[in-house]
C-alpha positions as a Markdown table, in Angstrom:
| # | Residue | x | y | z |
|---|---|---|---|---|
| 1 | Unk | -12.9 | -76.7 | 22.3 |
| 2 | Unk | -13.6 | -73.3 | 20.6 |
| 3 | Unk | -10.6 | -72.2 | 18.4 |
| 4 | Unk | -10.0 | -68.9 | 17.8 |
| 5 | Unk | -8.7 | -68.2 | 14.1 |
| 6 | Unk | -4.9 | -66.6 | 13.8 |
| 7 | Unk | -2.7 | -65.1 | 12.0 |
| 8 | Unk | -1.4 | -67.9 | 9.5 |
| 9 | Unk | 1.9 | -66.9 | 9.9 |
| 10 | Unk | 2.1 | -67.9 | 13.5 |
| 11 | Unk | 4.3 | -70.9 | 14.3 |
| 12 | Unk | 3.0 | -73.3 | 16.4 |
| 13 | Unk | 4.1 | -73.2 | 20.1 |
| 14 | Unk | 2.9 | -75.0 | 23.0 |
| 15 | Unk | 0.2 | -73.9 | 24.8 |
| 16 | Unk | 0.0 | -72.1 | 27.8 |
| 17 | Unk | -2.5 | -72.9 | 30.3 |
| 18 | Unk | -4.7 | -70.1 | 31.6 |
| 19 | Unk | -6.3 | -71.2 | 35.0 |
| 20 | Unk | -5.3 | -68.0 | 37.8 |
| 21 | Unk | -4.9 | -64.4 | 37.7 |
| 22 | Unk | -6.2 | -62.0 | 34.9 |
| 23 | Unk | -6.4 | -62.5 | 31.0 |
| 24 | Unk | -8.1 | -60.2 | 28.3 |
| 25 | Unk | -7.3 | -60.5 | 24.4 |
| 26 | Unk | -9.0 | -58.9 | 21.6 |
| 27 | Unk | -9.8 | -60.9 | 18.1 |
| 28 | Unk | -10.9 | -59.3 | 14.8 |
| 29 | Unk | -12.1 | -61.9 | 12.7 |
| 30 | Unk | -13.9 | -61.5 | 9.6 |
| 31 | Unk | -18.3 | -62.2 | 9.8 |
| 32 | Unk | -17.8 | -66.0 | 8.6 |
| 33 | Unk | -15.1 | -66.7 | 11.5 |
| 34 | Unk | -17.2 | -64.8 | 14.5 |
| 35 | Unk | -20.1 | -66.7 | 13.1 |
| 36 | Unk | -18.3 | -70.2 | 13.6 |
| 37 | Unk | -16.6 | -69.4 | 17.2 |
| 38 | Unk | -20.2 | -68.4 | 18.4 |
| 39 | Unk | -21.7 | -71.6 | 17.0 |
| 40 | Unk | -18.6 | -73.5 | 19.1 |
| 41 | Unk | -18.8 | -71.3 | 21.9 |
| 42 | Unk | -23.0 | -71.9 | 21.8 |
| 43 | Unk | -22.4 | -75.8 | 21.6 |
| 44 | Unk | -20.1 | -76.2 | 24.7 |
| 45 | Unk | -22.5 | -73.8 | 26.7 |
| 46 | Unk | -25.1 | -76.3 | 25.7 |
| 47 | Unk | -23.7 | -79.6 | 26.1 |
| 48 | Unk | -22.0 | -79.0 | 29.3 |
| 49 | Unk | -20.9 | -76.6 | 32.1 |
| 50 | Unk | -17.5 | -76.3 | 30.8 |
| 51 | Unk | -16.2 | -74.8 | 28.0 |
| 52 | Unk | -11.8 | -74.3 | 26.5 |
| 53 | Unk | -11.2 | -71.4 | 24.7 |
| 54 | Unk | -7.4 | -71.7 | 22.4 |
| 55 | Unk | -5.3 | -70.4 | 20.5 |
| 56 | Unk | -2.0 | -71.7 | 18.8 |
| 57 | Unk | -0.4 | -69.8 | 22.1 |
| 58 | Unk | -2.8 | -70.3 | 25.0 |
| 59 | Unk | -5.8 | -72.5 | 26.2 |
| 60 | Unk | -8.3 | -71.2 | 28.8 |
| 61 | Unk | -10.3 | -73.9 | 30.3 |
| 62 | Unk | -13.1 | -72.6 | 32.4 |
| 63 | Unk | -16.0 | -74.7 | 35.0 |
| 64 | Unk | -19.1 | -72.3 | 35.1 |
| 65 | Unk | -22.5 | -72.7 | 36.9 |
| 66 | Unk | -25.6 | -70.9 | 36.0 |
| 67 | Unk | -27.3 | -68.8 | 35.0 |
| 68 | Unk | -25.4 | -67.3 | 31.9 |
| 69 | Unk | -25.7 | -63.5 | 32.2 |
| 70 | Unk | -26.2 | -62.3 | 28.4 |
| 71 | Unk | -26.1 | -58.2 | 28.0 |
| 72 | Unk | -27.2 | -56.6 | 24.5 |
| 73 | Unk | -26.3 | -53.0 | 24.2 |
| 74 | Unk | -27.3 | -50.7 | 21.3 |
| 75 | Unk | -25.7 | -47.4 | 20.2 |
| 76 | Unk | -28.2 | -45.8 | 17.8 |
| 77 | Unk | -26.4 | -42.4 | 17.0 |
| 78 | Unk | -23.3 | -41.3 | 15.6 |
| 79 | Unk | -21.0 | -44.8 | 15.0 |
| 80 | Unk | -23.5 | -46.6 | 15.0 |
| 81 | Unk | -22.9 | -49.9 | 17.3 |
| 82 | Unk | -24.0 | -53.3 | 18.6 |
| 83 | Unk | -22.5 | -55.0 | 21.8 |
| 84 | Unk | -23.3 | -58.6 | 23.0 |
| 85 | Unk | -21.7 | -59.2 | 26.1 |
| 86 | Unk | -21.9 | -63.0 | 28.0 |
| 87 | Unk | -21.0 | -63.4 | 32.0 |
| 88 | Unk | -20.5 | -66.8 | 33.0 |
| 89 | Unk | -20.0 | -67.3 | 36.8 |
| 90 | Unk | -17.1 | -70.0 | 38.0 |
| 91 | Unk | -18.5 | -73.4 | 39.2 |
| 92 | Unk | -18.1 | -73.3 | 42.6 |
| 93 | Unk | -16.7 | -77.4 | 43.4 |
| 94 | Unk | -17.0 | -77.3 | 47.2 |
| 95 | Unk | -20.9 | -78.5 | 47.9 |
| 96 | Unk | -23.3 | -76.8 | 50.2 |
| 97 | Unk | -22.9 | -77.4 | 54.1 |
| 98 | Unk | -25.4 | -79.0 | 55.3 |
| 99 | Unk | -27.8 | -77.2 | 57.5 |
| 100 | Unk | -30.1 | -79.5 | 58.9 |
């Protein structure tokens, strides 16, 4: 399971469950903490087709087939930026009907 560092002061709570509808959350963590929640978010895609994101609040368990979409985009000018961007699909759990 990849944790996502918080705020200390955050009491715990139990989790909720994200499995339906539409979640987005932004995290600004300092080089050292990105570069641990990629190494755990790099493990689970290796090991396995599923991977749980959590925090204290909320833990997002997620099935996903390949391939792994993985977008780099560069802004050279002005504020200068990098954005790595990673697309996984949802495992589909219903086999393929068979044609023959």
């Amino acid at each position: 399971m990849v944790e996502i560092p918080e705020d200390e002061t955050s009491e715990p709570d139990t989790r909720d469950v994200i499995t339906d509808g539409v979640f987005e959350q932004e995290f600004y963590l300092s080089k050292e903490q990105a570069g641990e929640f990629l190494i755990q978010l790099g493990e689970q895609l290796r090991d396995g087709t599923e991977l749980t994101l959590s925090t204290e609040d909320w833990e997002l368990p997620f099935r996903f087939d390949e391939p792994v979409e993985v977008e780099v985009e560069f802004l050279g000018h002005g504020d200068r930026e990098l954005e790595i961007e990673l697309e996984l699909r949802g495992a589909h759990d219903d086999p393929a009907p068979d044609v023959s």
